[in-house]
C-alpha positions in Angstrom: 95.2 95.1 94.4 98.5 94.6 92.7 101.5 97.6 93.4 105.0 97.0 91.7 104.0 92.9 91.0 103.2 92.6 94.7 99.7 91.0 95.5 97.8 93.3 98.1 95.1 92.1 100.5 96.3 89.1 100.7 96.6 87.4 104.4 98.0 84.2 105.4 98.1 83.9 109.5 101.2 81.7 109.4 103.1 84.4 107.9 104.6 87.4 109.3 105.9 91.0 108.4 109.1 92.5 111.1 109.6 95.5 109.8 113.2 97.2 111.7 115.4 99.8 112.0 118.8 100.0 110.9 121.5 101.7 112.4 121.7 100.2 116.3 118.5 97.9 115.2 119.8 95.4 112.1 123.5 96.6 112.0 125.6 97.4 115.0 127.6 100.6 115.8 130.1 99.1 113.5 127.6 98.5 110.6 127.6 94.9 111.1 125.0 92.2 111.7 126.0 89.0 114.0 126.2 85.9 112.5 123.6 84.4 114.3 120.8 87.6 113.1 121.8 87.1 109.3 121.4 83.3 109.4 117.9 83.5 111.7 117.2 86.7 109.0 117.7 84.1 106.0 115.4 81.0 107.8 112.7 83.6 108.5 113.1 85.1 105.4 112.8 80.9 103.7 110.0 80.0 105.7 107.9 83.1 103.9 107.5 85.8 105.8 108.5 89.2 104.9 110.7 91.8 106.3 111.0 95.2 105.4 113.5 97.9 106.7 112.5 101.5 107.9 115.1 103.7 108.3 115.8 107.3 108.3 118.8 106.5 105.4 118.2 107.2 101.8 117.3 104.3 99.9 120.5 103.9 98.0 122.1 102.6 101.5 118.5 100.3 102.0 119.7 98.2 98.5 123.5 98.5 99.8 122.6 96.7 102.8 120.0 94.0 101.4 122.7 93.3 98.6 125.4 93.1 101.1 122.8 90.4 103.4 121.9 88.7 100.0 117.5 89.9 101.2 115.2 91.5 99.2 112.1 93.7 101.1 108.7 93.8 99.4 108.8 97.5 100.8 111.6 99.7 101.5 110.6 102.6 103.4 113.7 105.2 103.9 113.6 109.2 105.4 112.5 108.1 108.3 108.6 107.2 106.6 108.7 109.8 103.8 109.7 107.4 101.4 108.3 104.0 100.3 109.6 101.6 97.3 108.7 98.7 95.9 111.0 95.6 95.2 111.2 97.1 91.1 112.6 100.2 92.8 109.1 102.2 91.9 107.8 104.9 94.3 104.6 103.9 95.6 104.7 106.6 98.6 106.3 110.2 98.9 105.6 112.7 101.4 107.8 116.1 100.9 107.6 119.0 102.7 104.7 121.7 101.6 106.3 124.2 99.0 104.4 127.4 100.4 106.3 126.2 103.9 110.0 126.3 102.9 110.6 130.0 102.8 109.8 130.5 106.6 111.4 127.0 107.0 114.5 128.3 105.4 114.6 131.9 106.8 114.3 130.0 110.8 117.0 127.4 109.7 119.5 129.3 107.8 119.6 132.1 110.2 121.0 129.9 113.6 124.7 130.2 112.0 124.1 126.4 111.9 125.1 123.5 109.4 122.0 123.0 107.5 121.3 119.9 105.5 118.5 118.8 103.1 117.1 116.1 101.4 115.2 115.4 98.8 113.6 111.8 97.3 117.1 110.8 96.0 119.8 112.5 96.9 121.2 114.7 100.4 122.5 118.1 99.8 125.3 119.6 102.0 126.0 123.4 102.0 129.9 122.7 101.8 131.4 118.9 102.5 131.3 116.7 105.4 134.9 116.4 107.4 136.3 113.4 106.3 134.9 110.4 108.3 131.6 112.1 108.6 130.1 110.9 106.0 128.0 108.3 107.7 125.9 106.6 104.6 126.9 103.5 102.6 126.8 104.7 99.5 127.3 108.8 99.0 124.2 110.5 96.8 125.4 113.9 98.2 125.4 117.1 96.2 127.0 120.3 97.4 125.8 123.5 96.9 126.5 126.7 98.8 123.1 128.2 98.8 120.6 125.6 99.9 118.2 127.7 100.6 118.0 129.3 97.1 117.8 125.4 95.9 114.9 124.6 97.9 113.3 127.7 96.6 113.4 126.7 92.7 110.3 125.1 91.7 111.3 121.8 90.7 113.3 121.2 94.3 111.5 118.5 96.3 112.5 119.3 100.0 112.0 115.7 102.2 114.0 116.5 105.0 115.8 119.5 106.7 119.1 118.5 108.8 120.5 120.9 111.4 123.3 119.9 113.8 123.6 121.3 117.2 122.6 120.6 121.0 119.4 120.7 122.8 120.4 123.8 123.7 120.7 125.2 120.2 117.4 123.4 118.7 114.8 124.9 121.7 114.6 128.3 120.1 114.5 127.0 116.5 111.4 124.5 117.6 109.4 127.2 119.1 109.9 129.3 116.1 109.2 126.6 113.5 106.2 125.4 115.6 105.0 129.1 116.2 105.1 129.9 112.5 103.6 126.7 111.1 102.4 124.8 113.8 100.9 121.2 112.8 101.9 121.8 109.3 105.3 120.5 109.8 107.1 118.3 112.0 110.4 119.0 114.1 111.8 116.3 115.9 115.4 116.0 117.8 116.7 112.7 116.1 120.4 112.6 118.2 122.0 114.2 120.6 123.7 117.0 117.5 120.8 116.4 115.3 117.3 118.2 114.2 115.2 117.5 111.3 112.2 119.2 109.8 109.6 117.1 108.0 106.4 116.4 106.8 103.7 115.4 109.1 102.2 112.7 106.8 106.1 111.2 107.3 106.4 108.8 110.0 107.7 105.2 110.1 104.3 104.2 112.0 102.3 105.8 109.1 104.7 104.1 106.2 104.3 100.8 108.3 100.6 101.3 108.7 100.7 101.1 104.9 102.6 98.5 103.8 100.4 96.4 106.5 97.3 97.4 104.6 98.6 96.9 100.8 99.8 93.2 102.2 97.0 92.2 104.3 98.9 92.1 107.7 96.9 92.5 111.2 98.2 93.8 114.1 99.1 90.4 115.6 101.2 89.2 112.4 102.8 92.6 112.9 106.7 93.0 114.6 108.5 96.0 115.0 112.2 97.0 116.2 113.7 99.8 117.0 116.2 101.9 119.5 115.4 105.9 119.1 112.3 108.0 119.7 111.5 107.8 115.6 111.0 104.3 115.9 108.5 104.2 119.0 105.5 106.2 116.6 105.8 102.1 114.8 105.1 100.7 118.3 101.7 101.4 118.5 100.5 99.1 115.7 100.9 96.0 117.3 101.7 94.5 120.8 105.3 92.8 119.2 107.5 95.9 119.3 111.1 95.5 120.6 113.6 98.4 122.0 117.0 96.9 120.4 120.0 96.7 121.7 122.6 98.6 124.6 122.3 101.8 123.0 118.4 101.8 122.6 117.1 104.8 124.7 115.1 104.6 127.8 112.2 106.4 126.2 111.8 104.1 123.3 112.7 101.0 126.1 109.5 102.1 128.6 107.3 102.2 125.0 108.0 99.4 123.6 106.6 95.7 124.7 110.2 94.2 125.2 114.1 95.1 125.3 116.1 92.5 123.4 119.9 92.4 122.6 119.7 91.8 118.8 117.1 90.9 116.0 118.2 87.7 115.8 116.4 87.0 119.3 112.9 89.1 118.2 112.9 86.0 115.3 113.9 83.7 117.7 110.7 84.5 119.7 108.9 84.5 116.0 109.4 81.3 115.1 109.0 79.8 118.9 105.6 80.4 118.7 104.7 80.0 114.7 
């Protein structure tokens, strides 16, 4: 099977696929990577394996970052799962919210007197700007408009992700009324501290991951996954290589996955110690 030039099926037990996180994974708090993770990242990368990142970032920042690190993923899987793209940019996976769904979605959401955000394949869409310094991606796709929920409604909208920003606090009533209207038809997960989103339930990094394992011909023990939030963890399942990264990696994802390392450079390290 051939997607976007890429050879599927194909399997090699030398080689392997790490497939990791971005932000507190890859790149630190700062947005950088340590010297010693790009240069392992490039060896790896030489000795022909493959790595592909999963994030919950659009894929704009995705290219930013593999430009900026001078890589190149066979798969780029962005919106936490909802997204996958081939090296020539094409789609190969989309999973968007069920239209029928985002008029309850909206009239739950955009009645909590809370910022609402929403996302479709390409671009984020703020109800009014973000403060300056809040814009946290690399490269800004974001489109204003007052009346999100009127966008979402038009036919041609693609909703991907819904945003909201609050506390725990806040989010409780808003999951038991999402979850009471549509039940297992969507997914609500707390992604931060200030942060909820509503998705798909055929979205999920572990589902995208599953994938990309199958169109290349991975198994389970060629398989390595890194992560440091709850978001990450549904990737650990797949295979008995999955790392919590990092000091700021929560204790959840820690106790779920196989090991707690300080950087990716060390989860390669361990790669190539036993190739």
């Amino acid at each position: 099977m051939n997607i976007g030039g890429v050879m599927m099926g194909r399997r090699t037990q030398m080689r392997k696929l790490l497939v990791c996180d971005l932000d507190g994974t890859l790149l630190d708090i700062h947005n950088n990577i340590d010297p010693t993770t790009l240069q392992s990242l490039k060896d790896f990368i030489a000795d022909g394996n493959d790595i592909s990142v999963c994030t919950g970032r659009l894929d704009e920042d995705i290219k930013y970052v593999e430009h900026r690190l001078n890589f190149k993923s066979a798969f780029r899987i962005s919106q936490n799962g909802a997204v996958i793209r081939d090296a020539q940019d094409q789609i190969v996976f989309q999973a968007t919210i069920a239209k029928p769904l985002v008029p309850m979605i909206n009239q739950i959401l955009f009645n909590q007197g809370l910022r609402v955000e929403v996302s479709s394949i390409n671009h984020r869409y703020f109800p009014s700007p973000r403060p300056q310094g809040q814009v946290a991606e690399f490269l800004d796709t974001s489109i204003v408009n007052p009346d999100l929920a009127a966008l979402t409604e038009t036919p041609a909208f693609q909703p991907v992700i819904y945003l909201t920003f609050g506390d725990t606090d806040h989010f409780r009533p808003i999951v038991t009324a999402l979850k009471g209207e549509l039940g297992d038809q969507i997914n609500v997960q707390q992604t931060s501290p200030s942060s909820l989103e509503v998705f798909s339930p055929k979205a999920s990094k572990g589902l995208a991951v599953k994938q990309i394992m199958q169109w290349q011909g991975y198994d389970a023990s060629q398989l390595y996954v890194a992560g440091d939030a709850e978001n990450d963890t549904t990737m650990f399942p797949l295979t008995s290589n999955s790392f919590a990264v990092g000091d700021l990696a929560d204790a959840q994802t820690i106790d779920r996955a196989s090991q707690h390392v300080p950087t990716v450079g060390a989860i390669i390290q361990q790669i190539m110690e036993v190739s």
